[in-house]
C-alpha positions as protocol buffer text, in pm:
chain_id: "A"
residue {
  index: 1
  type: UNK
  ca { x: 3624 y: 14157 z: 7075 }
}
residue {
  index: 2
  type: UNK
  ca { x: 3948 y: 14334 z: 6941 }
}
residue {
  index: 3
  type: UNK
  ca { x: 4215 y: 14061 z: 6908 }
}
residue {
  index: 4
  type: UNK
  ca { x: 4403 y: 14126 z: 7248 }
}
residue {
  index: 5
  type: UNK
  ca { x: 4537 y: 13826 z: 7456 }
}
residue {
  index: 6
  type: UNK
  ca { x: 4595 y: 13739 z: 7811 }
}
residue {
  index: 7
  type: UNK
  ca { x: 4943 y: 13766 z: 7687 }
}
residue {
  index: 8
  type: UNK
  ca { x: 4923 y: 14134 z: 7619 }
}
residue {
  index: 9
  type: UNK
  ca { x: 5041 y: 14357 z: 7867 }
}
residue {
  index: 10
  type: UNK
  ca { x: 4731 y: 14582 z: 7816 }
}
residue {
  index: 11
  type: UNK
  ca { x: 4490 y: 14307 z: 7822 }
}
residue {
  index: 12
  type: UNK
  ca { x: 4329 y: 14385 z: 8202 }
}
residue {
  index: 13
  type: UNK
  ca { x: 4285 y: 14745 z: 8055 }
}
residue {
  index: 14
  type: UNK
  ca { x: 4122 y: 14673 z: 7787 }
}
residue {
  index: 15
  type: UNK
  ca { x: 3900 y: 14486 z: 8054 }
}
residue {
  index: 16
  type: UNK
  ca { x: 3802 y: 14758 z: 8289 }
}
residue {
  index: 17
  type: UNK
  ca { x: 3781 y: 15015 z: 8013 }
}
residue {
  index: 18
  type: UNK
  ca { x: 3505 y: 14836 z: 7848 }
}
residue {
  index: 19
  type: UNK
  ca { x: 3348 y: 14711 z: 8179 }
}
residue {
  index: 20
  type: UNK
  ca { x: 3356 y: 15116 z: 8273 }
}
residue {
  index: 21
  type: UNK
  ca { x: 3204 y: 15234 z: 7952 }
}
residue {
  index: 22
  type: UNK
  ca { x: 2916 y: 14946 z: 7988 }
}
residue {
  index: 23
  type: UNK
  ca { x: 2836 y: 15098 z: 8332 }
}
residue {
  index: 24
  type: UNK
  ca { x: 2884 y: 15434 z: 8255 }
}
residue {
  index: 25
  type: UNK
  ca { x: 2599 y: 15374 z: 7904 }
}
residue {
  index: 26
  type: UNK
  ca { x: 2366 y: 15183 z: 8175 }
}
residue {
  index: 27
  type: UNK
  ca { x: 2365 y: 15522 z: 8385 }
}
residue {
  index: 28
  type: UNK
  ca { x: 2250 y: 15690 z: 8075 }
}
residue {
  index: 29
  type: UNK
  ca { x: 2585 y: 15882 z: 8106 }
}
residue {
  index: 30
  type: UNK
  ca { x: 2834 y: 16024 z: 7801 }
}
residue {
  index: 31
  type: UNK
  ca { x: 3145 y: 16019 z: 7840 }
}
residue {
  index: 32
  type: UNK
  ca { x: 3193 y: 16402 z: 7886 }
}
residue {
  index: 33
  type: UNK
  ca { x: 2943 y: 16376 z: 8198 }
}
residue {
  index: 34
  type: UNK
  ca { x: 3145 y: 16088 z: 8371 }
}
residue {
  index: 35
  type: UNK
  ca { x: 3459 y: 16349 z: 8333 }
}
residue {
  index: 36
  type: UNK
  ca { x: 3262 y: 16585 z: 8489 }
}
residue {
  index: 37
  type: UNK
  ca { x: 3152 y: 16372 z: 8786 }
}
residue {
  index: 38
  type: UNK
  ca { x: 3493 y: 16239 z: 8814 }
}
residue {
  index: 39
  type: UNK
  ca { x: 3639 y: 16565 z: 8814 }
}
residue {
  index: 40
  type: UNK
  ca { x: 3883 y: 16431 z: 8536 }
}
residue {
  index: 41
  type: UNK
  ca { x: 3901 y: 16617 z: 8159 }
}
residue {
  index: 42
  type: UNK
  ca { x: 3658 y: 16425 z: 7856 }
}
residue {
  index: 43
  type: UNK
  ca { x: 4059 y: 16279 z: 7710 }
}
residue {
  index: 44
  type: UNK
  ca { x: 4109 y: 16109 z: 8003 }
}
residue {
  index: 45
  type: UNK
  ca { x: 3798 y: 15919 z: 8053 }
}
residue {
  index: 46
  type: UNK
  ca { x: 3806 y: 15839 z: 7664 }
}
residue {
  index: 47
  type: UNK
  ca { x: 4144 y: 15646 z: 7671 }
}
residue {
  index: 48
  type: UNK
  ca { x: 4038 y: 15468 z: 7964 }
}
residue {
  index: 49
  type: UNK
  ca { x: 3781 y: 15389 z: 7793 }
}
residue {
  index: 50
  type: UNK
  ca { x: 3844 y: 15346 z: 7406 }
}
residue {
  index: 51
  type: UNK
  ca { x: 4189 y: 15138 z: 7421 }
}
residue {
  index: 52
  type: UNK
  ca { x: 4413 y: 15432 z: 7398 }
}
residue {
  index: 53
  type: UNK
  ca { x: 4578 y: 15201 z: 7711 }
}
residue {
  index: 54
  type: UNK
  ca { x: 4657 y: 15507 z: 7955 }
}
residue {
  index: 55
  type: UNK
  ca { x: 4775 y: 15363 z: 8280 }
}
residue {
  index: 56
  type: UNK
  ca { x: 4592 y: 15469 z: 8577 }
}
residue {
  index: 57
  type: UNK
  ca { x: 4577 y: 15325 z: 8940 }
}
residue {
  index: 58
  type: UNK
  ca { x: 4373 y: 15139 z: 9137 }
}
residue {
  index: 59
  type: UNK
  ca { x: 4271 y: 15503 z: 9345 }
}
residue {
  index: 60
  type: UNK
  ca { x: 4150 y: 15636 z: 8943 }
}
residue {
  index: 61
  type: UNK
  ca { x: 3899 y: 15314 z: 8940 }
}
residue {
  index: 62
  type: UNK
  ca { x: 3816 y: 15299 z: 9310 }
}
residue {
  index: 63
  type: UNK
  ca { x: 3710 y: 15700 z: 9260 }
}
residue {
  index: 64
  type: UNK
  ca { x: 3517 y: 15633 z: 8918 }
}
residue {
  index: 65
  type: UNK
  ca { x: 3334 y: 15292 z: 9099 }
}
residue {
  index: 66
  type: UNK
  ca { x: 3233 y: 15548 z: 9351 }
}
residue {
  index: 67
  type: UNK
  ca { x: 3079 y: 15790 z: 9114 }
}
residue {
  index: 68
  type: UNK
  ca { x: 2910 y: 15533 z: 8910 }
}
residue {
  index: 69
  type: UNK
  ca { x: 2756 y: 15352 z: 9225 }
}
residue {
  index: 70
  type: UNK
  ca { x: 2918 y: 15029 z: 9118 }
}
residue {
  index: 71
  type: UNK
  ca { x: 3141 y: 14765 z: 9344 }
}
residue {
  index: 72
  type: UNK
  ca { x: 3519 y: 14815 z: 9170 }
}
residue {
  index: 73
  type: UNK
  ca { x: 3529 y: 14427 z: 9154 }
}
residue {
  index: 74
  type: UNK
  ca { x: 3238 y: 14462 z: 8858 }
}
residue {
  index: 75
  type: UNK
  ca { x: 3503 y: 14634 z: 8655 }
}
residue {
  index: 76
  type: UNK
  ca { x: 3673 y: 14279 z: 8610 }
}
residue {
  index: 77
  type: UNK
  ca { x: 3387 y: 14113 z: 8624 }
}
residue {
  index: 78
  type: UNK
  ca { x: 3433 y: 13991 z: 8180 }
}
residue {
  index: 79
  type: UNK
  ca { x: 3796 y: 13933 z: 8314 }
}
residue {
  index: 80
  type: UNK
  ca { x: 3713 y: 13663 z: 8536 }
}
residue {
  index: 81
  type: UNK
  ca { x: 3488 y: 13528 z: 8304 }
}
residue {
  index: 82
  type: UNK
  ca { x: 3710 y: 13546 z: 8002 }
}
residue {
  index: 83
  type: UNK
  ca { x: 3984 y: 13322 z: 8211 }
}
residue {
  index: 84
  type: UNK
  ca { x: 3776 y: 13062 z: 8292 }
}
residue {
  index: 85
  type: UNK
  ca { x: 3766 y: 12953 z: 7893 }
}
């Protein structure tokens, strides 16, 4: 894992950017196809997903969960676990 902290203020994206590129690879998908599906440009998904730390909101996810067939809560899913330790 990159050395980020529950401290950091980009921590949670760091988070849901890697839990979205795990889903997105489990699909079979690149990057560039997710953008497409999305209806979002190939940048956009790569910062979300490659720690560039682009804000987005919660409608962003929700919309991407939707395309990807997966319940939005699995995007914090290493989150939750990562707090427990």
């Amino acid at each position: 894992m990159q050395n980020i902290s529950p401290y950091d203020d980009d921590y949670i994206y760091y988070w849901v950017g890697k839990n979205i590129r795990k889903y997105r690879k489990a699909k079979g998908w690149s990057q560039s196809k997710l953008a497409r599906e999305c209806n979002y440009t190939d940048m956009f998904i790569s910062r979300i997903e490659n720690n560039a730390f682009q804000t987005f909101s919660l409608n962003t996810l929700y919309h991407i969960s939707k395309v990807l067939d997966v319940p939005i809560k699995l995007f914090f899913e290493e989150l939750e676990e990562e707090d427990k330790k």
